[in-house]
Structures are given as C-alpha cells and as structure tokens.
KEDO-450406 format. One record per residue: residue number from 1; residue in one letter; y negated, z negated, x of N, C-alpha, C in turn. Coordinates in pm, whole numbers, plus 50000, padded with zeros to 5 digits. Each point is the difference from the previous one (the first is absolute). Layout:
// residues N
[NUM a [Y Z X] [Y Z X] [Y Z X]]
...
END
This chain:
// residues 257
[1 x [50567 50204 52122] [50122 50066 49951] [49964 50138 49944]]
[2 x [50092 50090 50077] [49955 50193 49905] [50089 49976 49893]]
[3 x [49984 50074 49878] [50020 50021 49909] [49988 50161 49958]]
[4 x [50099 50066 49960] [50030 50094 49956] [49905 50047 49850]]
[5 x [49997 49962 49885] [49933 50053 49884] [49890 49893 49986]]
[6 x [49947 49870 50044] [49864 49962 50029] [49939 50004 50122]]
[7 x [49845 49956 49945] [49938 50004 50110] [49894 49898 50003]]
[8 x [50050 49867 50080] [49925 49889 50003] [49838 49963 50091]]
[9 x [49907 49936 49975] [49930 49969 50111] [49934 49851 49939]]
[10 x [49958 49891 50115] [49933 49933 49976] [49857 49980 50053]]
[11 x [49903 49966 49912] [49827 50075 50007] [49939 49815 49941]]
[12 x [49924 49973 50025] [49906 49867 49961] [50087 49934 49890]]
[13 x [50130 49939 50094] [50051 49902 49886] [50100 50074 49930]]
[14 x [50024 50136 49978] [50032 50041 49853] [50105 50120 50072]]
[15 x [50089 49980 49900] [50146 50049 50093] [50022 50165 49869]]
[16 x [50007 50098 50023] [50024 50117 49946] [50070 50100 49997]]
[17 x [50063 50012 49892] [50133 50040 50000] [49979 50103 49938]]
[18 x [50035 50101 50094] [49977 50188 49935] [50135 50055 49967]]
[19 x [50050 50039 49880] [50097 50119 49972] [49974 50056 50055]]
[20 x [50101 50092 50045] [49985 50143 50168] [50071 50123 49934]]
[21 x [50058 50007 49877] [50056 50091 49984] [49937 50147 49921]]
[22 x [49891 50038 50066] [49901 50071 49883] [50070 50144 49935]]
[23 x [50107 50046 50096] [50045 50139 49944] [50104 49991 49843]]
[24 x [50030 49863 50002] [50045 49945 49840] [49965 49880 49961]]
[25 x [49850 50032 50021] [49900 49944 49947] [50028 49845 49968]]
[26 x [50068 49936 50154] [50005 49897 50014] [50096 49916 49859]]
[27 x [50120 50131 49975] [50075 49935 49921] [50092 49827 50078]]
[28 x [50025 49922 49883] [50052 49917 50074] [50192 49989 50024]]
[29 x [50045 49996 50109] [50153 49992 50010] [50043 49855 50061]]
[30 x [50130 50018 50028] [50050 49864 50061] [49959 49948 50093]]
[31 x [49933 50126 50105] [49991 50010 50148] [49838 49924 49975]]
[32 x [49932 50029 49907] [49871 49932 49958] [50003 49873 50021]]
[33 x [50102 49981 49870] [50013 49846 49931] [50018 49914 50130]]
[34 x [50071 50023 50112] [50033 49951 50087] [49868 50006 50054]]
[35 x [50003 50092 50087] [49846 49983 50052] [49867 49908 49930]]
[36 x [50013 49988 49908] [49864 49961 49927] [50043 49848 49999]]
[37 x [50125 49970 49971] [50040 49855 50014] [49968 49937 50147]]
[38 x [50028 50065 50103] [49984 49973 50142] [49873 49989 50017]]
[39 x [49885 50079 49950] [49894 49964 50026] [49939 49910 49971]]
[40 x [50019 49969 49855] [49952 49884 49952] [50071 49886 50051]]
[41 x [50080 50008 50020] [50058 49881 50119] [49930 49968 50149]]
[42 x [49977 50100 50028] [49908 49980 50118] [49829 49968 49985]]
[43 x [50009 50063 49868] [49814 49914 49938] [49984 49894 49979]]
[44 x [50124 49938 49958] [49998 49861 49947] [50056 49902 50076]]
[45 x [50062 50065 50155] [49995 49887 50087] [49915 50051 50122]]
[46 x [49924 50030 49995] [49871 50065 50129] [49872 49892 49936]]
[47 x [49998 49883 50082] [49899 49923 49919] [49858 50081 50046]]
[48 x [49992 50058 50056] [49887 50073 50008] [49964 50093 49881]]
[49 x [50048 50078 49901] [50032 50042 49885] [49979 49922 49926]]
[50 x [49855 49973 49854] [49952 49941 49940] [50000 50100 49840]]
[51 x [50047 50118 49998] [49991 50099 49907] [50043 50152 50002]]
[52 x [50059 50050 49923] [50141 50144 49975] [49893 50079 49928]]
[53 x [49981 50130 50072] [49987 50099 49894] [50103 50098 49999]]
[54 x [50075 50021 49883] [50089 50133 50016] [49938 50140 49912]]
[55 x [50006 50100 50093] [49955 50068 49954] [50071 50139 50021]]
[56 x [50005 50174 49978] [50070 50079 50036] [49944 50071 50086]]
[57 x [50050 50110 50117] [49929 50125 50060] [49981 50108 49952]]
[58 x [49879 50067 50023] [49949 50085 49959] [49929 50003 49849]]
[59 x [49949 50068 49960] [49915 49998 49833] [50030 50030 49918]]
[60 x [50155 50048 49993] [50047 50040 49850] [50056 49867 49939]]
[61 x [50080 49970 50065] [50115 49895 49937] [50015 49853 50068]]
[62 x [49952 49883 49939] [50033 49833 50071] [50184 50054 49965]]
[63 x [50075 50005 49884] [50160 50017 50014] [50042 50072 49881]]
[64 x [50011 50129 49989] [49999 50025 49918] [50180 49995 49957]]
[65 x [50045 49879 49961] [50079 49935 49991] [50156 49944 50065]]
[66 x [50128 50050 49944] [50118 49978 50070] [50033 50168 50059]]
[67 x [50096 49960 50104] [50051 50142 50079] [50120 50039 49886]]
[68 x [49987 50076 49928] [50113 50038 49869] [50118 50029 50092]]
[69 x [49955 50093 50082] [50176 50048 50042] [50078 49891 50060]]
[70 x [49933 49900 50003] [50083 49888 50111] [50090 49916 49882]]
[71 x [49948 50016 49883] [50097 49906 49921] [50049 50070 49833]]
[72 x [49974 50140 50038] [50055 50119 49903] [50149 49978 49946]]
[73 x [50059 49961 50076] [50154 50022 50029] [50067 49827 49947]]
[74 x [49897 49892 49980] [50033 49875 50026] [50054 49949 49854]]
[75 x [50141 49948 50050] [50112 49941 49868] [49888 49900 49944]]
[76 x [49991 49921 49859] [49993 49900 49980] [49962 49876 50078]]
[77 x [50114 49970 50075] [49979 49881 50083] [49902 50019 50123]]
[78 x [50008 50130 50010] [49879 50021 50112] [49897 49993 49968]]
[79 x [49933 50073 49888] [49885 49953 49914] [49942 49882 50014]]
[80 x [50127 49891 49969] [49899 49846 49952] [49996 49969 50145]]
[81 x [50089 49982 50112] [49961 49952 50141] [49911 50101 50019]]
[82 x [49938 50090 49991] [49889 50068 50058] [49899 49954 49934]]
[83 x [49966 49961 49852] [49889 49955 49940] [49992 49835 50055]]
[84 x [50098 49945 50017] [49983 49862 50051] [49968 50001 50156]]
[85 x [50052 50113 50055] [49879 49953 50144] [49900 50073 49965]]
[86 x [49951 50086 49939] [49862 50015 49959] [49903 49892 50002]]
[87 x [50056 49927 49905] [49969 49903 49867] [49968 49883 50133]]
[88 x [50091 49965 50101] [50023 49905 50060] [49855 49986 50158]]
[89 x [50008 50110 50072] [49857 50067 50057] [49899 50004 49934]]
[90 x [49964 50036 49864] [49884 49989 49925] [49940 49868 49994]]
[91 x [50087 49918 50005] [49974 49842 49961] [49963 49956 50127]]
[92 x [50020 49988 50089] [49964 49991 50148] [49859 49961 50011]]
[93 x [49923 50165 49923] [49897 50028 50048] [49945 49914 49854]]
[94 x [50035 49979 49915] [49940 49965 49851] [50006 49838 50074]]
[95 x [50041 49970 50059] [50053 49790 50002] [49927 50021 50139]]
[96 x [49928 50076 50080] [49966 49999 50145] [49850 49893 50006]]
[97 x [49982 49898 50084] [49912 49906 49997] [49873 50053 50053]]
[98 x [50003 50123 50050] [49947 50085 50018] [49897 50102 49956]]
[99 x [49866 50059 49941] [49989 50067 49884] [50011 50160 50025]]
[100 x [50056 50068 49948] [50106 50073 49996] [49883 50136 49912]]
[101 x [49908 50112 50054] [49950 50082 49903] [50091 50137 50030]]
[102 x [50008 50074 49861] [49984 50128 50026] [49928 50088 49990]]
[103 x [49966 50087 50148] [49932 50096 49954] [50045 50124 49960]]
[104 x [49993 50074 49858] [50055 50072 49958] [49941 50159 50010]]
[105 x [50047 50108 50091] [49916 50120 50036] [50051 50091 49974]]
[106 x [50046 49988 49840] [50071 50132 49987] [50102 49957 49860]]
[107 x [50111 50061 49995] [50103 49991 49916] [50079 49869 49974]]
[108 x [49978 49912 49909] [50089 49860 50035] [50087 50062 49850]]
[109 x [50142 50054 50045] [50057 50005 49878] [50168 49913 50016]]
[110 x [50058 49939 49947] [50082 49960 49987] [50053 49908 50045]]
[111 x [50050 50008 50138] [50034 49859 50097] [49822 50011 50074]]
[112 x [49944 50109 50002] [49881 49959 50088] [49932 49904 49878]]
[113 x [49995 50053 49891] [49928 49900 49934] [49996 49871 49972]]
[114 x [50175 49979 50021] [50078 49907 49987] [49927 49893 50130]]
[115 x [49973 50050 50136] [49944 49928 50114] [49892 50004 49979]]
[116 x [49926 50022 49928] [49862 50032 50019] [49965 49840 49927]]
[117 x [50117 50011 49848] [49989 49881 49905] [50054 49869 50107]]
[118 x [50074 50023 50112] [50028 49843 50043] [49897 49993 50055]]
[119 x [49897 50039 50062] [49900 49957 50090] [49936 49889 49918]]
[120 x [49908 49923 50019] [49906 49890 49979] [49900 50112 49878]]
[121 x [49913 50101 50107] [49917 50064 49916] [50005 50144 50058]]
[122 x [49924 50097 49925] [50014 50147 49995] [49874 50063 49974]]
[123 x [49984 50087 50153] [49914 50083 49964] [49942 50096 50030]]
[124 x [49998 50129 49916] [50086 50107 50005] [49813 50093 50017]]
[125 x [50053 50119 50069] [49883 50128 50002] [50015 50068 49827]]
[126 x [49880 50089 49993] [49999 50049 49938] [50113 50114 49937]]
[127 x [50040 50070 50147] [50114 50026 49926] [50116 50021 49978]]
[128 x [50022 49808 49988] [50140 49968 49995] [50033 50060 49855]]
[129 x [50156 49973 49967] [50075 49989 49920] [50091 49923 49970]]
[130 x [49994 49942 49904] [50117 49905 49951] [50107 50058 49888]]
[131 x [50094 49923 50052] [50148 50020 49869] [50089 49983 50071]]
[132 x [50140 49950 49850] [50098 49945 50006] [50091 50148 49932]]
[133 x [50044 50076 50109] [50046 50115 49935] [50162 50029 49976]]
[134 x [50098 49852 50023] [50097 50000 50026] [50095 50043 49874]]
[135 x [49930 50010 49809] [50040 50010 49925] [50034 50184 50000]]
[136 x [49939 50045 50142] [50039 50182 49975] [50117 50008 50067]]
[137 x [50075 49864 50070] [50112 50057 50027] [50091 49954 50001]]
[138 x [49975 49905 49877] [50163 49963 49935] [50014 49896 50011]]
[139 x [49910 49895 50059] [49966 49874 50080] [49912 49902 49947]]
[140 x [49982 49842 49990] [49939 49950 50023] [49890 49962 50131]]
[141 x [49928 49905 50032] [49910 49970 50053] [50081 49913 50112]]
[142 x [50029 49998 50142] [50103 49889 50028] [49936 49916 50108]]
[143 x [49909 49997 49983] [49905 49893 50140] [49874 49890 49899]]
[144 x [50083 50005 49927] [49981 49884 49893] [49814 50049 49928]]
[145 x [50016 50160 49998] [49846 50059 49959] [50009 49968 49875]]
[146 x [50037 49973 49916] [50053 49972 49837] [49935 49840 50002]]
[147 x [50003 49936 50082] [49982 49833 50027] [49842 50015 49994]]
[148 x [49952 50081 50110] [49900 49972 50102] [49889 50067 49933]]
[149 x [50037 50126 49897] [49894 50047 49964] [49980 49952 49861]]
[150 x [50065 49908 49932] [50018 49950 49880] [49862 49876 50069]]
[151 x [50043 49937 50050] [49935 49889 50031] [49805 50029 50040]]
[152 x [49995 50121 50058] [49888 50051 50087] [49941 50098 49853]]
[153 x [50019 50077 49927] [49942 50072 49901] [50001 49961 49850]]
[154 x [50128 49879 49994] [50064 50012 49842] [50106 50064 49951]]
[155 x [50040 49915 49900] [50124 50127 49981] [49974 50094 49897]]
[156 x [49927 49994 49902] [50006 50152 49940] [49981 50144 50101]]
[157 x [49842 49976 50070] [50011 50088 50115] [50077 50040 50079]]
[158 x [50083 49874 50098] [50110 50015 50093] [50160 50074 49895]]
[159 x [49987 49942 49911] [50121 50105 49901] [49971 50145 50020]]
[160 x [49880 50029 49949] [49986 50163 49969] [49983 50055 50166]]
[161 x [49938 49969 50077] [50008 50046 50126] [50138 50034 50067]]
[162 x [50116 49883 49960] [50098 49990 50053] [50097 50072 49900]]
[163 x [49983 50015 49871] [50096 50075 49947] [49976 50168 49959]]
[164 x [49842 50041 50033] [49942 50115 50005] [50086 50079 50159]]
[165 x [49958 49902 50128] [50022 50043 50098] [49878 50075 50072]]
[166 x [49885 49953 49893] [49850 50072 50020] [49937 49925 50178]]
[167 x [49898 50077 50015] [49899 49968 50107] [49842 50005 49953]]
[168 x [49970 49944 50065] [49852 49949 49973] [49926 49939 50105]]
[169 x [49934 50071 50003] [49812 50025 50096] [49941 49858 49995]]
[170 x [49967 49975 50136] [49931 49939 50045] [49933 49851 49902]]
[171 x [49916 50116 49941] [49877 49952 49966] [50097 49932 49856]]
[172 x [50083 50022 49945] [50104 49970 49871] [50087 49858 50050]]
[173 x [50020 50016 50154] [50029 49889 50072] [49979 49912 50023]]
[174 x [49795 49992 49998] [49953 49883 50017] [49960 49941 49845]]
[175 x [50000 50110 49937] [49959 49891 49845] [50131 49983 49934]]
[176 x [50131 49998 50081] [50087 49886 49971] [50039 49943 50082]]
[177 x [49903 49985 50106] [50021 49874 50067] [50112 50001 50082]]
[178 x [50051 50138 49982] [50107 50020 50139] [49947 49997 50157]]
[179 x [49859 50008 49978] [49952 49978 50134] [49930 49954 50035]]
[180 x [49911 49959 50045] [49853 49874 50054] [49904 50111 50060]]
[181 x [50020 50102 50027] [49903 50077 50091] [50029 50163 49962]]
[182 x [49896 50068 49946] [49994 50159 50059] [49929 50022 50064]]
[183 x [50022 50129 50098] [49877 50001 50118] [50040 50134 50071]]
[184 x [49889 50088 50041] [50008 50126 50137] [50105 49965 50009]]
[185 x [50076 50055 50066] [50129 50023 50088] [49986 49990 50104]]
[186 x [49865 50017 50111] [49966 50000 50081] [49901 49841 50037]]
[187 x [50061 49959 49913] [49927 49889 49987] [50081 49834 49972]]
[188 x [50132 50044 50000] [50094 49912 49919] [50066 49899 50092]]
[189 x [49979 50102 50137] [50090 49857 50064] [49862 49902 50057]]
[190 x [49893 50060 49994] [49880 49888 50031] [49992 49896 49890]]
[191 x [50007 50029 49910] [49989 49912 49854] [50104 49894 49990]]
[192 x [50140 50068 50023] [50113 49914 50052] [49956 49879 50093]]
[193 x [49941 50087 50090] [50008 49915 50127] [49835 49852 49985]]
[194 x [49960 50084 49946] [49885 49909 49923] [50059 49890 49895]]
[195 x [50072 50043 49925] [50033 49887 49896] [50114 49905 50049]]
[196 x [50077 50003 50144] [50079 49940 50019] [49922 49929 50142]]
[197 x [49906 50058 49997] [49894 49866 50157] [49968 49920 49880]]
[198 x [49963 50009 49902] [49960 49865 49903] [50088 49945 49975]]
[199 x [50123 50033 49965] [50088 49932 49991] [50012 49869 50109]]
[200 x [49993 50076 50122] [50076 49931 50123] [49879 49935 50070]]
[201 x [49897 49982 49926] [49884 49868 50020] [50036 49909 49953]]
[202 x [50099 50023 49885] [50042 49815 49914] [50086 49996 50082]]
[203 x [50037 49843 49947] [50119 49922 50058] [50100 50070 50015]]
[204 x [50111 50044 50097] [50141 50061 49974] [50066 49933 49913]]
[205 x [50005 49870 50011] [50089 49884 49933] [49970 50021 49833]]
[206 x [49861 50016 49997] [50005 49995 49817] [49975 50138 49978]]
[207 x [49977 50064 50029] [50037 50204 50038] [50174 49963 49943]]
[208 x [50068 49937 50067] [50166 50032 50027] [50030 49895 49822]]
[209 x [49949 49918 50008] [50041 49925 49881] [49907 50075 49825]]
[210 x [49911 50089 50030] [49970 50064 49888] [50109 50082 49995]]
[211 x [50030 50045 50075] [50114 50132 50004] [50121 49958 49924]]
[212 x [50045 49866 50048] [50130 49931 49967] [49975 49930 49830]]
[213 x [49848 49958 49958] [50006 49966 49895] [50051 50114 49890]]
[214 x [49865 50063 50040] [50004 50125 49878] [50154 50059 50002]]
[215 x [50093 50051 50086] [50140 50029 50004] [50053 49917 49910]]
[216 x [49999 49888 49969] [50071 49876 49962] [49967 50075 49856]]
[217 x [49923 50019 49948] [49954 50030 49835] [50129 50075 49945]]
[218 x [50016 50083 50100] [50101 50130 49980] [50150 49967 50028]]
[219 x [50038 49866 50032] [50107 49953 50051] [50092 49950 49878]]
[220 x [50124 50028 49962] [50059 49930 49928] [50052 49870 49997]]
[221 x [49978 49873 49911] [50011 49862 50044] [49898 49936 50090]]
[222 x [49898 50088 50042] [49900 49941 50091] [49866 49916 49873]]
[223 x [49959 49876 50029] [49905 49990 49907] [49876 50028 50114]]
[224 x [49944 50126 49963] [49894 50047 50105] [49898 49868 49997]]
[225 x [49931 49876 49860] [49909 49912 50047] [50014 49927 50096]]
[226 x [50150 49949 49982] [50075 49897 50088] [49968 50043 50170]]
[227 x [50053 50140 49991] [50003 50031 50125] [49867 50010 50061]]
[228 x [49893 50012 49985] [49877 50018 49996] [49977 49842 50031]]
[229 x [50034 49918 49961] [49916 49850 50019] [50092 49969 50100]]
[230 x [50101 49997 50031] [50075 50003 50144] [49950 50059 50095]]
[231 x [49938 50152 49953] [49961 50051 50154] [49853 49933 49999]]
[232 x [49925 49960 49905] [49871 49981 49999] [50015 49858 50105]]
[233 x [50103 49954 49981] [50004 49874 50082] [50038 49982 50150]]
[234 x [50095 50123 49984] [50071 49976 50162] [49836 50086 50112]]
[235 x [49909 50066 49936] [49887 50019 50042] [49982 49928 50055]]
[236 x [49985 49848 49947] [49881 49886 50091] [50044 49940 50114]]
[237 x [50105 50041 50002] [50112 49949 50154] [49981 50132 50110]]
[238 x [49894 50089 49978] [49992 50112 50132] [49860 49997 50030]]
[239 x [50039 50046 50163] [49874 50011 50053] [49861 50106 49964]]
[240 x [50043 50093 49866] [49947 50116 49962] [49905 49867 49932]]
[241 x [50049 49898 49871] [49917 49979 49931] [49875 49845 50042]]
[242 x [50046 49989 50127] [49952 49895 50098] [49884 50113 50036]]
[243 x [50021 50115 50067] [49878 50087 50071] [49913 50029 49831]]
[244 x [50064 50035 49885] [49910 50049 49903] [49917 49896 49917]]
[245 x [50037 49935 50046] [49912 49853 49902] [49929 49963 50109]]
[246 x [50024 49956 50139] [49936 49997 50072] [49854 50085 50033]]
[247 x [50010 50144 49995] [49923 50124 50051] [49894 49968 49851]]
[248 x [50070 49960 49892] [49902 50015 49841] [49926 49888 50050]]
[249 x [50036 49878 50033] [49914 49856 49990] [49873 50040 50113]]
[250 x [50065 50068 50120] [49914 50020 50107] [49959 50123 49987]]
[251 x [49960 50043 49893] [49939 50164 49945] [49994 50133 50117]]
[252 x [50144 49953 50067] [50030 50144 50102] [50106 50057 49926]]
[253 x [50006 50136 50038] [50077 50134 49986] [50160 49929 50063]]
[254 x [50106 49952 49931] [50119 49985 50042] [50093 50054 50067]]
[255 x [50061 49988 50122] [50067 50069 50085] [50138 49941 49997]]
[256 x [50112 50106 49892] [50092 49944 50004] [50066 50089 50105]]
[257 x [50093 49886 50036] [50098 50072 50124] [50143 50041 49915]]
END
C-alpha cells in the first residue's frame, strides 16, 4: 500500500514506519493519524512482522509536533474529538502485542513526543530534543502527554516541563528516564535495530503478554497482579512455552515460531 506522509518497509522481521514529512519537520496532521493507524494495522496483521520501529525522515526532526494551522480555527467540540482520535491511535500502538520502539532523530516536541511516549521504548540520537510546548499556545497537552509523561519521568518533573513549555537535551532525557538509549545519529537506527533482534529471540507470546501486563499497572480498575497470574497461566497452554522448557531441559538455543 503507497502512502502519502509515511514511508514503510519490511527488513528481518521488523516492520518500519518512517514520518515522510521533513519540510515541517514531520509535523503530525489528520492525514498522518490516518496513515500511521493503517500501518500499524498492516504490522499487526502481516504475521511475518515480529517488531515496529517508528521513526522520522531526515535528521532534524522524529515530529516536531501537531500541524497548528490545521486546527487553529477549531470550536471547542472540535478540540476534544481531535484529542480523542489522537488519544485513540496512540493506544493502538501502546496495547500493540507487538514491541513497538522509537527511534527518535531529531525534535520530539508535542504530539511527536506524545508518539514517541506511546511506543514500548525510546531511543533517541544525540541531538534530539524533547518537550511538551503546548502551554505557549493557549493549550493543553491532548494525546494524553500529561498521562504518559507523568507516568515515564514523575510528576514533579513532568509538571514543570509541561507547565514551563521547556525542552531538554538528550542527555537530560536519559537521566529521566524518558529514554533507554542515547547514541550517534548515525548510529541509531542500528541500535534500534539491534535492541529489537533481542527482543524477537524471546517468545512472541510472552514478548506480547509482558507488554499487556505492564499496561495493566496503568489501567484504571485493572488489578495489574491479578492480571499477571492469568497471563502467567494462559502461557502454559502455547506452543511458545512447550518449545522453551523443552529447548532449556535439552540445553538448545529455542526456536520459537
């Protein structure tokens, strides 16, 4: 399928999803949201596809956030249906059984940051940028970045970031844990692509059920232990944990399908 503002390919397993829009620095619009939903729809039923990297084109900017002029003009009620399909695509990729990295090469400010936070994990070149800059224009945060970065930094931090409207370097990124990785720029989608072949040596099945536990923590009414000893159980009924107990007893390298 062509696609207008991405640019997809699939490479050893691992399905990659490029922002295409570099002359506005891969801001994100509707025409995105759509697109980016379609893809991940097609990652997550291509059983050949074992792992997502999204990442942006070119080296300034992964998104350097929402397209302003597209929703300048927008009443009230347009607002909240635009933050709720935000909100609603983000989750997609946050609930995807799938593991889901970003690589971040440039500017993640606002809704980019906002995607950068649904991914699984993040990890960004040297010189990215982060921020939630939506308080310069009259606005809250509407792709649930108020949620996502509370949960991922803390909230005293995630307050002042988000009510400053500040940005912050890289290296400020990883010692709060906004990201798992700094690295070359020229170096970032190998590292990516390195930390998600380890991934996709374990089981998919308990790959897909770590994903689904840890979500559960963050769930309202969910008791994340509960859910955890359910999935720990519906494990022993697949053929993933038949090959991995098997491959341990018979001290071979496990080949899950």
């Amino acid at each position: 399928m062509e696609f207008k503002n991405i640019l997809t390919k699939i490479q050893n397993r691992i399905f990659t999803i490029t922002l295409n829009r570099p002359k506005q620095l891969n801001a994100l619009n509707k025409e995105v949201f759509a697109e980016l939903e379609q893809a991940m729809k097609i990652a997550t039923e291509n059983s050949e596809v074992r792992g997502i990297i999204i990442t942006g084109s070119g080296e300034k900017a992964f998104a350097a956030g929402a397209d302003i002029k597209e929703f300048a003009n927008f009443t009230p009620e347009q607002g909240s249906e635009l933050s709720a399909e935000g909100q609603r695509i983000f989750k997609i990729i946050e609930d995807s059984k799938k593991p889901v990295i970003a690589a971040v090469n440039g500017f993640a400010l606002g809704g980019g940051l906002e995607l950068a936070m649904a991914c699984h994990i993040r990890i960004a070149s040297v010189n990215s940028r982060f921020g939630q800059p939506e308080v310069s224009l009259g606005v809250t945060p509407g792709y649930a970045g108020t949620q996502r970065l509370t949960q991922l930094i803390g909230k005293g931090k995630a307050l002042e970031l988000l009510m400053t409207g500040g940005m912050i370097k890289s290296d400020e990124a990883l010692d709060l844990k906004l990201v798992n990785y700094v690295v070359p720029l020229n170096e970032l989608m190998k590292t990516t692509t390195d930390l998600l072949g380890k991934i996709l040596r374990q089981s998919p099945v308990a790959v897909a059920g770590v994903i689904a536990c840890v979500n559960a923590f963050y769930k309202e009414g969910v008791d994340g232990f509960d859910f955890e000893v359910q999935e720990f159980g519906r494990c022993f009924g697949t053929g993933d944990f038949i090959e991995g107990t098997t491959a341990f007893l018979e001290k071979r390298k496990a080949e899950f399908k």
